[in-house]
C-alpha positions in Angstrom: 136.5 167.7 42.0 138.0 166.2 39.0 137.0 169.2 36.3 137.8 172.1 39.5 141.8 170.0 39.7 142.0 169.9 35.9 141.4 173.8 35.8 143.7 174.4 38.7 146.4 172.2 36.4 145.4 174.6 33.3 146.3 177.8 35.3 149.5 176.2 36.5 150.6 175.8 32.3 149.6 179.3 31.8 152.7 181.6 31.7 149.7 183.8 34.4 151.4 181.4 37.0 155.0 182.3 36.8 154.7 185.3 39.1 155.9 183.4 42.0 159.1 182.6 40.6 160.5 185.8 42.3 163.1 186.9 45.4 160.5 188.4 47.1 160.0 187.1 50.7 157.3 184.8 49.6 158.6 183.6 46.3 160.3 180.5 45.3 163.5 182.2 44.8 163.4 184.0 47.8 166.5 183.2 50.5 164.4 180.6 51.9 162.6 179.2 48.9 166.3 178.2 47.7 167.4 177.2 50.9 164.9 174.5 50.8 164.9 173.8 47.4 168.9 173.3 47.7 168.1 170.6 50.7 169.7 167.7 48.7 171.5 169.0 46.5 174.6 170.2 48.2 177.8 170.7 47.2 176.0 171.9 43.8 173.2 174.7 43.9 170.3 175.1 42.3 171.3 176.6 39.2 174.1 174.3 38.9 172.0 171.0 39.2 168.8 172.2 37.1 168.4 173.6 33.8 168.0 177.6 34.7 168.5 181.1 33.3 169.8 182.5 36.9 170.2 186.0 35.1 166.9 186.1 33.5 163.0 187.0 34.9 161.6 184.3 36.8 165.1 182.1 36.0 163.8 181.7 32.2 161.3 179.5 33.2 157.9 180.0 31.3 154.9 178.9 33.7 155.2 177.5 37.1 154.6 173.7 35.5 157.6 174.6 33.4 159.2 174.7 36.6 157.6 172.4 38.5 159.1 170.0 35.4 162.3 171.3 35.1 164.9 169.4 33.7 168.7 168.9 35.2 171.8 169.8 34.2 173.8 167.3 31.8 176.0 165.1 34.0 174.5 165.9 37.1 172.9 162.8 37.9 175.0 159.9 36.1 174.0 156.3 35.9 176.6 154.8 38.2 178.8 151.8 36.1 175.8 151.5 33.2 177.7 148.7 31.7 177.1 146.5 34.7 173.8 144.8 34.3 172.9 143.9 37.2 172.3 146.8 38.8 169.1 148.7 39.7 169.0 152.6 40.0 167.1 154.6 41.5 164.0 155.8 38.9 163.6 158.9 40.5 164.9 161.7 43.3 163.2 160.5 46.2 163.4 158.9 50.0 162.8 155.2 50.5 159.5 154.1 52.1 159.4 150.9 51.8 160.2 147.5 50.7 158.6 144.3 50.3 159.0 140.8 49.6 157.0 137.9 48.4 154.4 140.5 48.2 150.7 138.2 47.4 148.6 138.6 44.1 145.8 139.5 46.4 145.8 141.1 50.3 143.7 142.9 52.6 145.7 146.3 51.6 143.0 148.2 54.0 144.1 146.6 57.0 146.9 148.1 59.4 150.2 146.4 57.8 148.9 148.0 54.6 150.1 144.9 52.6 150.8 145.3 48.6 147.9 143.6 46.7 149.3 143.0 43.0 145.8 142.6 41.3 144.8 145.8 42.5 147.8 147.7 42.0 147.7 146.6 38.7 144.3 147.5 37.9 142.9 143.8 37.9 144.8 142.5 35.4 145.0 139.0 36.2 147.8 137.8 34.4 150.3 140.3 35.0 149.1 140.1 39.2 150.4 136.6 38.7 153.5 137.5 36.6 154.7 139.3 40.1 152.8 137.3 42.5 155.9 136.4 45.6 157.8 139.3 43.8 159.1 142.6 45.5 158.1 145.9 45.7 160.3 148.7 46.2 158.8 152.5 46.9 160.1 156.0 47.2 158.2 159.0 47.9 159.2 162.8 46.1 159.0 165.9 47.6 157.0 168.6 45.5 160.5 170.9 46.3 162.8 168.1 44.1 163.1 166.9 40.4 159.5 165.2 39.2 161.3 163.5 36.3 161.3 159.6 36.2 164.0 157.4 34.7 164.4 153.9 33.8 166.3 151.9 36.8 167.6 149.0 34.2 168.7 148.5 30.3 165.7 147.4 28.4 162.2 147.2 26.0 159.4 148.9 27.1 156.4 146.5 26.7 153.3 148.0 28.2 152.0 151.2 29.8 149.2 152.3 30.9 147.5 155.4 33.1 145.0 154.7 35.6 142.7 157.2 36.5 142.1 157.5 40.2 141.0 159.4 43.3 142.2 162.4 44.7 142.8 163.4 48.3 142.5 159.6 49.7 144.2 158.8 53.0 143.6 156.3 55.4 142.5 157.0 59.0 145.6 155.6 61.2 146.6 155.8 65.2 148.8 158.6 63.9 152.8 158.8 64.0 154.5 155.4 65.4 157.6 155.7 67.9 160.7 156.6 66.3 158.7 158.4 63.3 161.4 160.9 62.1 159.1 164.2 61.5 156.5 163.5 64.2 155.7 162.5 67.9 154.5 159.5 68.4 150.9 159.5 68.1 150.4 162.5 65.8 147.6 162.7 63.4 150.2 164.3 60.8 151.5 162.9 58.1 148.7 159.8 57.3 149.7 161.1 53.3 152.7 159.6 53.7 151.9 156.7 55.7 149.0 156.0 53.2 151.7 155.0 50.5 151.0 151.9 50.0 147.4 152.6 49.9 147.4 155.1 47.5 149.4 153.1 45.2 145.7 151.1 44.7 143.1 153.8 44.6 145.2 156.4 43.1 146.1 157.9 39.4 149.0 156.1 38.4 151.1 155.4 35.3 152.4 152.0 34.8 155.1 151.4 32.6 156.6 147.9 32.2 160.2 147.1 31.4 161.5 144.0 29.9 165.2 144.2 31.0 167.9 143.2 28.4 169.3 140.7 31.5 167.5 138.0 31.5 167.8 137.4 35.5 165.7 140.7 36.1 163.1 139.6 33.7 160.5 142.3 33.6 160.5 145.3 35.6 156.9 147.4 36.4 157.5 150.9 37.2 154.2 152.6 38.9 154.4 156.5 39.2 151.2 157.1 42.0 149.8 160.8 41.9 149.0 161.8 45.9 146.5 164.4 46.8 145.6 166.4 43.8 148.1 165.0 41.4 146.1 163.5 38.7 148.8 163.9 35.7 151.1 161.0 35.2 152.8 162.3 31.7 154.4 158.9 29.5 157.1 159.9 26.9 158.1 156.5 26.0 156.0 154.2 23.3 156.0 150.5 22.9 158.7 149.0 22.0 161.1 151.7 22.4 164.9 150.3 24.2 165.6 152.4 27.1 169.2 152.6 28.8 169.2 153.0 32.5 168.9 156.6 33.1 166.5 157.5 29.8 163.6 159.2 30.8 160.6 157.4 30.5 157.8 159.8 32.1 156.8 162.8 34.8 154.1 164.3 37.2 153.0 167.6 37.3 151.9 169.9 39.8 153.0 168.2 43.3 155.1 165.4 45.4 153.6 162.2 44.3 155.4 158.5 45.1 156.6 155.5 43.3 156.9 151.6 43.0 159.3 149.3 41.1 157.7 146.1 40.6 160.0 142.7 40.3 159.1 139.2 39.1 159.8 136.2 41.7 163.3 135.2 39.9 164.5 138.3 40.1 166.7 138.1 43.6 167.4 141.9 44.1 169.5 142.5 47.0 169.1 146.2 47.6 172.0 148.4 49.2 172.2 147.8 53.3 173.2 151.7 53.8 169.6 152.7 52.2 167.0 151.6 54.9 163.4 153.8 55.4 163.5 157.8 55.2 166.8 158.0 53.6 167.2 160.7 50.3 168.4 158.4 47.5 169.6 160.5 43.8 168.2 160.0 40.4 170.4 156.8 39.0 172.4 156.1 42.1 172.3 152.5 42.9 169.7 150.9 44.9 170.4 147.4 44.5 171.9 144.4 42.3 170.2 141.2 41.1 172.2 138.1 42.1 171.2 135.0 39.9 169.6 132.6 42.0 172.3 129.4 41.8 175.0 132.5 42.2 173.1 133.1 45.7 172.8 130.0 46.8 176.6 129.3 46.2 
């Protein structure tokens, strides 16, 4: 499976694969190809928010990866107020799925509830499992039609990172859609990908990259991009050591909607935004939440 995906991602890099980059009826510039690829990014357009040639064959882009990784527009997605601190932005163009609190070093992530289990997540590495155990995990999913860039959230050192190779293709068996599911009756056996999230964020390839934030009250930050289905490529371009600014990129995926988790240490009190509950779009470096010291809290 692995050398058959690894060929498909070859063909995908191969300028071969830029023939669907056209206005015909079935391409991705067709009418309808932009309609949906312009889903969240109203008032701008397409060629407005991203990096494009709108004049040229297949928009300028070179291979269908090329566009699959294309990069936006300067100023399109600005870090809202960088020069506060305590403020955490969103890493990447996505729609909340979930977040968690006091989330345990080790669960039963298997079960129903689909609980976060840090060791695992972290590829068994014991001491950073306890750096984060009673933290909270926030995670956002991407749509394979939006930007597959990812961003640092806060102002800091990049200390670690690592890729973890994974599965492909893993979901777990569920009762189907629950009541109130926005894209499904209750009861459908569509969409377990998406309800396998927090799943896939222990079986599947992922990239973790860990953040040691300049504020000291946010302490250090684990960013986990999680390749779904046949996404095996989690692409780093950051090194040790380097200081990011919120808003720097610090890695991509190729070749298809993947999801993501931001990992925070016990001190760090995030209180995230109350107008961003499940299933809503959040942009690239908006603000998703702010970290209130601890004695500021309790006063």
């Amino acid at each position: 499976m692995k050398a058959l995906l690894l060929t498909w991602g070859t063909y995908l890099k191969d300028p071969e694969s830029k023939r669907v980059l056209n206005t015909s009826e079935t391409g991705w510039f067709s009418e309808l190809g932009l309609a949906k690829l312009e889903r969240n990014l109203a008032p701008l357009t397409f060629d407005q928010t991203y990096k494009s040639k709108p004049q040229a064959e297949y928009r300028g882009y070179t291979s269908w990866d090329n566009f699959f990784t294309r990069e936006l527009q300067d100023g399109v997605r600005p870090v809202h107020h960088p020069e506060d601190k305590t403020l955490i932005h969103s890493a990447c163009e996505s729609t909340v799925y979930r977040i968690a609190s006091k989330v345990k070093r080790h669960d039963q992530f298997w079960l129903k509830a689909q609980k976060y289990s840090l060791y695992d997540m972290l590829y068994r590495d014991d001491k950073m499992a306890h750096c984060f155990e009673g933290g909270t995990v926030y995670q956002a999913f991407l749509s394979p039609l939006e930007y597959h860039r990812w961003h640092s959230p806060i102002d800091g050192v990049i200390e670690d990172f690592l890729i973890i190779p994974g599965s492909y293709y893993a979901v777990l068996p569920d009762e189907g859609a629950p009541i109130g599911d926005p894209d499904f009756p209750a009861g459908s056996p569509y969409g377990a990908l998406i309800r396998s999230q927090p799943y896939l964020a222990v079986v599947a390839t992922r990239a973790l990259i860990y953040i040691r934030a300049d504020n000291t009250d946010i302490g250090l930050v684990c960013f986990m991009g999680v390749g779904m289905l046949e996404v095996s490529t989690c692409d780093i371009t950051v090194n040790k050591k380097d200081h990011v600014n919120a808003g720097d990129e610090i890695g991509m995926f190729h070749f298809g909607g993947s999801t993501y988790t931001l990992i925070f240490e016990p001190k760090c009190n995030v209180a995230f935004r109350a107008e961003m509950p499940v299933n809503t779009f959040v942009k690239l470096n908006s603000i998703i939440g702010q970290v209130v010291p601890e004695d500021k809290d309790k006063d």
